[in-house]
C-alpha positions in Angstrom: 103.6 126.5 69.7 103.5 129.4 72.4 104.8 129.1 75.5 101.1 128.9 76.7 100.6 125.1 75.3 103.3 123.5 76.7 102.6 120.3 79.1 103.8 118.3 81.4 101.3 115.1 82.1 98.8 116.9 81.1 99.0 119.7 83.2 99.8 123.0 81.9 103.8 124.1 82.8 102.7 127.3 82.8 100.0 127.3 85.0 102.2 125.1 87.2 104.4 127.6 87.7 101.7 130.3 88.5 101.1 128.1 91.3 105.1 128.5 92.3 105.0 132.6 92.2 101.6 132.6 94.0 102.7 131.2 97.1 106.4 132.6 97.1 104.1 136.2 96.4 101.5 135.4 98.3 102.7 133.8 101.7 106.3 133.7 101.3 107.8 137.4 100.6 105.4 138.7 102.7 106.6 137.1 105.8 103.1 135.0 106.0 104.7 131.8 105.8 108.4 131.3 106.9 108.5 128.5 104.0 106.8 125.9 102.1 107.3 123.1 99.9 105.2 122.4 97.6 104.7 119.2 95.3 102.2 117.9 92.9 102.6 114.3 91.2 100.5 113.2 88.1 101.2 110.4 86.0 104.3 108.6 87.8 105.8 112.1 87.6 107.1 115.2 89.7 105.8 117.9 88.2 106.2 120.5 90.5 108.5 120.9 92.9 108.3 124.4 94.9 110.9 124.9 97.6 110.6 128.5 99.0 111.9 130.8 102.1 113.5 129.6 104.9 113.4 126.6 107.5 114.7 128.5 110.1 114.2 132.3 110.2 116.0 133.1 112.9 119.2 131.7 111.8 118.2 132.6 108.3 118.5 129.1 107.3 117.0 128.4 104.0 114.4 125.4 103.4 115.5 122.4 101.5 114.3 119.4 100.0 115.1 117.6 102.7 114.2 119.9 105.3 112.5 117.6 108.4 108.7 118.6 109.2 106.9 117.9 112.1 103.4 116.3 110.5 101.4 116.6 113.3 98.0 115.1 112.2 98.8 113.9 108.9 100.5 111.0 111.2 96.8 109.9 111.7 96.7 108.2 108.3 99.8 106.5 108.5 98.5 105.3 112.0 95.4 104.0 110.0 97.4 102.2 107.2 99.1 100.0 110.3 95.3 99.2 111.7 94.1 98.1 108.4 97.3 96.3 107.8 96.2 94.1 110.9 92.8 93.8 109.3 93.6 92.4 106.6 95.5 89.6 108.9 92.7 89.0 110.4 94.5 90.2 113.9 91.8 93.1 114.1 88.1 93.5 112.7 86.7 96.7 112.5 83.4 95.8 114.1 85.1 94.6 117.1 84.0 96.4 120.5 87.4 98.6 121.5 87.1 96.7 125.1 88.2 93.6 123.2 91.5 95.4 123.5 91.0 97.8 126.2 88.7 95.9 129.1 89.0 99.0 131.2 86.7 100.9 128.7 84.1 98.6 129.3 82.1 100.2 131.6 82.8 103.7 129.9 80.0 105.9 130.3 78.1 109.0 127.8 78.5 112.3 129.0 74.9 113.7 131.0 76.8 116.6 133.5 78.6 117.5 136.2 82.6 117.9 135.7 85.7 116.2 136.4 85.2 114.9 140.2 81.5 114.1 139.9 80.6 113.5 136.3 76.9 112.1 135.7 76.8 109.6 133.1 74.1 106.9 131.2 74.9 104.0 129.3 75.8 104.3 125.2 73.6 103.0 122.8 76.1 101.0 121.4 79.5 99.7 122.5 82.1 101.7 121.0 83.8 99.8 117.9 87.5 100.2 115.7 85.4 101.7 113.5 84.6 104.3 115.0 87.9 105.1 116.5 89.3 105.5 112.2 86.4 107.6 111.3 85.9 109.9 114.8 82.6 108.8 115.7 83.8 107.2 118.7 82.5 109.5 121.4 86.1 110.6 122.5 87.3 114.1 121.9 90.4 116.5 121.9 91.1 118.8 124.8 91.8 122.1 122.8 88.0 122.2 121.4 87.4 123.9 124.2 83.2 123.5 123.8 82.7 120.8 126.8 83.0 120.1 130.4 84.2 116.5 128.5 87.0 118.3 126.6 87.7 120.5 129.7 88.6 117.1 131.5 90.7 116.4 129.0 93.0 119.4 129.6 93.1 118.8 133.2 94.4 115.3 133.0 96.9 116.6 130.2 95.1 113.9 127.8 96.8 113.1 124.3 99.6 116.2 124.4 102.4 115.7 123.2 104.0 117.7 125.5 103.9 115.5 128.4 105.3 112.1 130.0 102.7 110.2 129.9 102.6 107.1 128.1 100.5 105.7 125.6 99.2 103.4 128.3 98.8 106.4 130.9 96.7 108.1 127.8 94.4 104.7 128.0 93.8 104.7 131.8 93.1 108.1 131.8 90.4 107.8 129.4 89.1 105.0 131.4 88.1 108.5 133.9 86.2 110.2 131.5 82.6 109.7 129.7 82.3 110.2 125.9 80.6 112.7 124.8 78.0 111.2 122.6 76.8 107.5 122.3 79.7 106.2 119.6 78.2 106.2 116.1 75.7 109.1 116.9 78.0 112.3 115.7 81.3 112.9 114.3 84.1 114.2 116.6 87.6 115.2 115.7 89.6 113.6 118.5 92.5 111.5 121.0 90.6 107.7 118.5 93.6 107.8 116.3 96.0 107.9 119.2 93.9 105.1 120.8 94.4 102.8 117.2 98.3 103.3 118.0 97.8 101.9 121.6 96.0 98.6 120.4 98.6 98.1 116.7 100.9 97.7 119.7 99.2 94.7 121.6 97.7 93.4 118.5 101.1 93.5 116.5 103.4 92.0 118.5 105.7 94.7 118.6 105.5 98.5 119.9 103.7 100.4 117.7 106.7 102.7 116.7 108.6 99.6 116.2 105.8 98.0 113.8 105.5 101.5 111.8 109.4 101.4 111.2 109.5 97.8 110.5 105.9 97.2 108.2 105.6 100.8 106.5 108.9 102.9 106.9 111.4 100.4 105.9 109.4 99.3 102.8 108.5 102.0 101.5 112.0 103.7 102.0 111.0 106.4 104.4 114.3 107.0 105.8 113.5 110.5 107.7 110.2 109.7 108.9 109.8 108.9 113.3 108.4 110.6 116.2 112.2 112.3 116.8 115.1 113.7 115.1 118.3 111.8 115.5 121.6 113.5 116.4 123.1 114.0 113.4 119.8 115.5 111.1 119.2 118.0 113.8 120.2 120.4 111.7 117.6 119.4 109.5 114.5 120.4 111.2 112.6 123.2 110.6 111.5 126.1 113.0 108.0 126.3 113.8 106.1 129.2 114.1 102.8 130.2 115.4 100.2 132.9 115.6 97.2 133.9 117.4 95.9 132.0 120.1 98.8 129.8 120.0 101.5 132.4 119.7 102.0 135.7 120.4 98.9 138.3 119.9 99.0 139.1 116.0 98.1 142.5 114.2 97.8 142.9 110.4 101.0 142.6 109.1 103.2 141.1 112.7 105.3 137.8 111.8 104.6 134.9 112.9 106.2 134.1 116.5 108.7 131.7 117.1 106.6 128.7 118.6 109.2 126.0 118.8 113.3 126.3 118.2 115.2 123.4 116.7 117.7 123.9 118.6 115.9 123.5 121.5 113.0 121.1 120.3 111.3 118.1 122.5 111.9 116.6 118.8 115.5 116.3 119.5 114.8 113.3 121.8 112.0 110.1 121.5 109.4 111.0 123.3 107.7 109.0 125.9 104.2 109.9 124.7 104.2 108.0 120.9 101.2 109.7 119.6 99.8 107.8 116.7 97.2 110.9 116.4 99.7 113.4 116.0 103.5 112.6 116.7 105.6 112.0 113.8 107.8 113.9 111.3 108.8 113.2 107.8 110.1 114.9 104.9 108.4 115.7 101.4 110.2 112.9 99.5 108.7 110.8 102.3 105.4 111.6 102.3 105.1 111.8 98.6 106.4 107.9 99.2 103.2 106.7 101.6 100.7 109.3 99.0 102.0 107.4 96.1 101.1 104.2 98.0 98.0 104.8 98.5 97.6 106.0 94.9 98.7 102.4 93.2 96.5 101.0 95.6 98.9 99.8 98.7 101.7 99.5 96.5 105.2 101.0 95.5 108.2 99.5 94.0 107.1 96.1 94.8 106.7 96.6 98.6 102.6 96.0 99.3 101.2 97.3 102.2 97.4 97.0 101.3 95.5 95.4 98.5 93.6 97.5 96.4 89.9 96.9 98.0 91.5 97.9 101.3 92.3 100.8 100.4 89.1 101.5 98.5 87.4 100.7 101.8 89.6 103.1 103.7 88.7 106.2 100.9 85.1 105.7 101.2 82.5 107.8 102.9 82.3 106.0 106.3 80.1 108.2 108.3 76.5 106.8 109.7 73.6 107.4 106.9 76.3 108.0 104.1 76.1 112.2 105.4 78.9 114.8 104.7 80.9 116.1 107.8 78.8 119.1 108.1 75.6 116.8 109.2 77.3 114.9 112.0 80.2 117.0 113.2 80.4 118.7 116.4 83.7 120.6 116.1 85.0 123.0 113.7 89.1 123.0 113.7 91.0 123.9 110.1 89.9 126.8 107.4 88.8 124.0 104.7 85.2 123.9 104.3 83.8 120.6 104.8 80.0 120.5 102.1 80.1 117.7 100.3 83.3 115.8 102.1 82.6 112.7 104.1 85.0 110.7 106.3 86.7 107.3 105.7 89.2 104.8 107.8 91.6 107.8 108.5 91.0 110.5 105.8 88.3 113.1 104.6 87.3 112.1 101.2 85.3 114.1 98.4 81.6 112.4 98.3 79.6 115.3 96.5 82.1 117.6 94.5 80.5 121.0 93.8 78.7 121.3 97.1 82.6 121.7 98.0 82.8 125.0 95.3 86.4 124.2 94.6 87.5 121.9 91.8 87.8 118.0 92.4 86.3 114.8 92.0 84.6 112.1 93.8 86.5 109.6 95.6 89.7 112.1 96.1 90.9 111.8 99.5 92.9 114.1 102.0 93.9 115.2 105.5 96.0 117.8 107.0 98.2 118.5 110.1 98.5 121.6 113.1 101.0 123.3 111.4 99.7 124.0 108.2 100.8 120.5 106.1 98.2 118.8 104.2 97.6 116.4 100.7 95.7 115.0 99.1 95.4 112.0 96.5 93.0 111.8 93.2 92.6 108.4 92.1 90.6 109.6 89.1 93.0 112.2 88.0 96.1 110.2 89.2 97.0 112.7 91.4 98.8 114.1 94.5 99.8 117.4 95.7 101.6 117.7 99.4 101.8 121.3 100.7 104.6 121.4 103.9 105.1 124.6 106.0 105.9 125.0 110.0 102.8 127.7 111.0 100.5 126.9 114.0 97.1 126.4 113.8 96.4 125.3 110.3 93.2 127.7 110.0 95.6 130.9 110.1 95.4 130.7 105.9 93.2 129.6 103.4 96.2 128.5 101.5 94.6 124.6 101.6 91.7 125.7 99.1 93.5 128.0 97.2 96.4 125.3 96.1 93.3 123.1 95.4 91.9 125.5 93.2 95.5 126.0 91.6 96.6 122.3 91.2 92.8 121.6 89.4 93.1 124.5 87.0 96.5 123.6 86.0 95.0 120.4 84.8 94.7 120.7 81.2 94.4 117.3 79.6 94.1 113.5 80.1 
């Protein structure tokens, strides 16, 4: 046999590790990328495991396995795990109106002009539902889109950043001031919803929503380094984060990254006051290869249950209004990956219509991504994950998310 044929569950070792040298060639030595970790898991088995450059370039600090990441949005489907965990109690349905939980929204409003002080509004077709706060069709937004006088509000009133004191409650009231921007239902909108699911798993679950995701998913799963801060004594376990572009410094062909947020220095170091269920927490890879490989089995992993398997099924299908892909109902644009033939579920993107995407995959895989450049995904079919982790601000800097798609697929060489 030639060293061309050998395997490792099915996948080809070689082509594996073609996937190792790209990225250490491709983002790593060429200063693109400070570092990344890379993992793919197929068959109950690690079968890469890609650790490359540095956590901390300034300090010249190499990454390690269990280097501490901030996740940014990839929190959102951890937040939606706790939601469904309270559907399936019966303690939440996802048809309920959200003013069942938030009376204040009530009276909320659709977006028909003016600005902050003197917005004109009309009445939404529809109240908005749980529903649509899992899947983004709920009307509400994000302030760094940048498109509306809606999302300009946002910024104003500091809505949903992490940066700032408010509480999950102040988030709430504040949104109380603002109209959507469509009637819920009516469009797909990447925005504050998820954050708003951790405000109400906090009144529904009868603890604070931190508490319940350390208590129901962290402890039984054995995510040790996942929370929205970095204890004292793994400080020096958290990586740098860098940035470029808008959000760092003004890049030219070839400039490194700019330092965007020091560990030494970090608002990481200490628990916030904002907990932001959208966007807050960080983890490590053997942590988040823990809640993918939950999913995976179906809301199981070494005999803790978080979900039954039709949950989760319900979770990974195509959610959005008349069965559409993203590109037919969204209204904002935010990371490199091309969106044809993806549709949205109860808290992740899922494949509906493979080659309208033009990378390899299959129907039914499901996936999401944080700000700094961390994504996964999970393939049911092939019984597959991959996590990518790196510390680069925003995520749309590299089209590193398709290419490892396209180089995790082709490694695939047999059952």
């Amino acid at each position: 046999m030639g060293m061309g044929s050998k395997q490792r569950q099915g996948m080809s070792c070689e082509r594996l590790e073609r996937i190792d040298r790209f990225i250490n060639d491709e983002y790593i030595a060429t200063g693109k990328l400070p570092g990344a970790v890379t993992q793919v898991w197929r068959h109950g088995e690690l079968v890469l495991n890609s650790i490359l450059g540095l956590a901390d370039r300034e300090r010249q600090r190499p990454l390690a396995e269990d280097s501490i990441f901030r996740i940014y949005s990839m929190t959102k489907p951890i937040t939606s795990v706790a939601v469904m965990m309270l559907v399936e109690e019966c303690k939440i349905a996802l048809d309920d109106p959200v003013s069942k939980y938030i009376p204040a929204w009530n009276e909320l409003g659709v977006y028909a002009g003016g600005f902050l002080e003197g917005f004109r509004t009309h009445a939404p077709a529809r109240p908005m539902l749980v529903v649509d706060l899992l899947r983004h069709t709920s009307g509400l937004t994000y302030g760094f889109h940048q498109n509306t006088n809606v999302d300009a509000a946002y910024r104003k009133l500091k809505v949903g950043e992490l940066s700032n004191e408010d509480t999950l409650e102040d988030m709430i009231a504040k949104l109380a001031t603002v109209p959507l921007e469509f009637s819920p239902g009516d469009a797909w909108n990447y925005s504050a919803s998820t954050d708003v699911l951790g405000y109400i798993v906090g009144k529904v679950g009868a603890m604070p929503f931190e508490v319940f995701l350390q208590k129901r998913i962290f402890e039984p799963l054995g995510m040790v380094d996942t929370a929205f801060y970095v204890p004292d004594e793994k400080h020096s376990r958290l990586c740098a984060c860098y940035a470029v572009g808008a959000l760092g410094s003004k890049v030219v062909a070839g400039q490194a990254p700019a330092l965007q947020d020091d560990p030494q220095t970090s608002r990481y170091l200490k628990p916030p006051t904002f907990i932001s269920g959208g966007g807050g927490l960080v983890s490590t890879a053997a942590d988040y290869m823990r809640f993918a490989r939950m999913l995976l089995q179906g809301g199981e992993l070494d005999g803790a249950r978080l979900l039954g398997p039709k949950t989760v099924a319900l979770m990974t299908a195509n959610h959005l209004p008349g069965g559409v892909d993203l590109p037919r109902l969204a209204r904002s644009a935010f990371s490199e990956t091309n969106y044809d033939g993806v549709g949205f579920g109860l808290g992740f993107a899922t494949t509906i219509a493979p080659a309208a995407t033009l990378i390899p995959g299959s129907a039914g895989d499901f996936f999401w991504g944080g700000a700094a450049g961390t994504f996964f995904w999970v393939d049911p079919q092939e019984d597959l994950i991959a996590l990518f982790l790196t510390q680069l601000l925003p995520s749309s800097a590299l089209p590193v998310r398709r290419q490892l798609r396209t180089q995790v697929y082709s490694a695939i060489t047999g059952a």
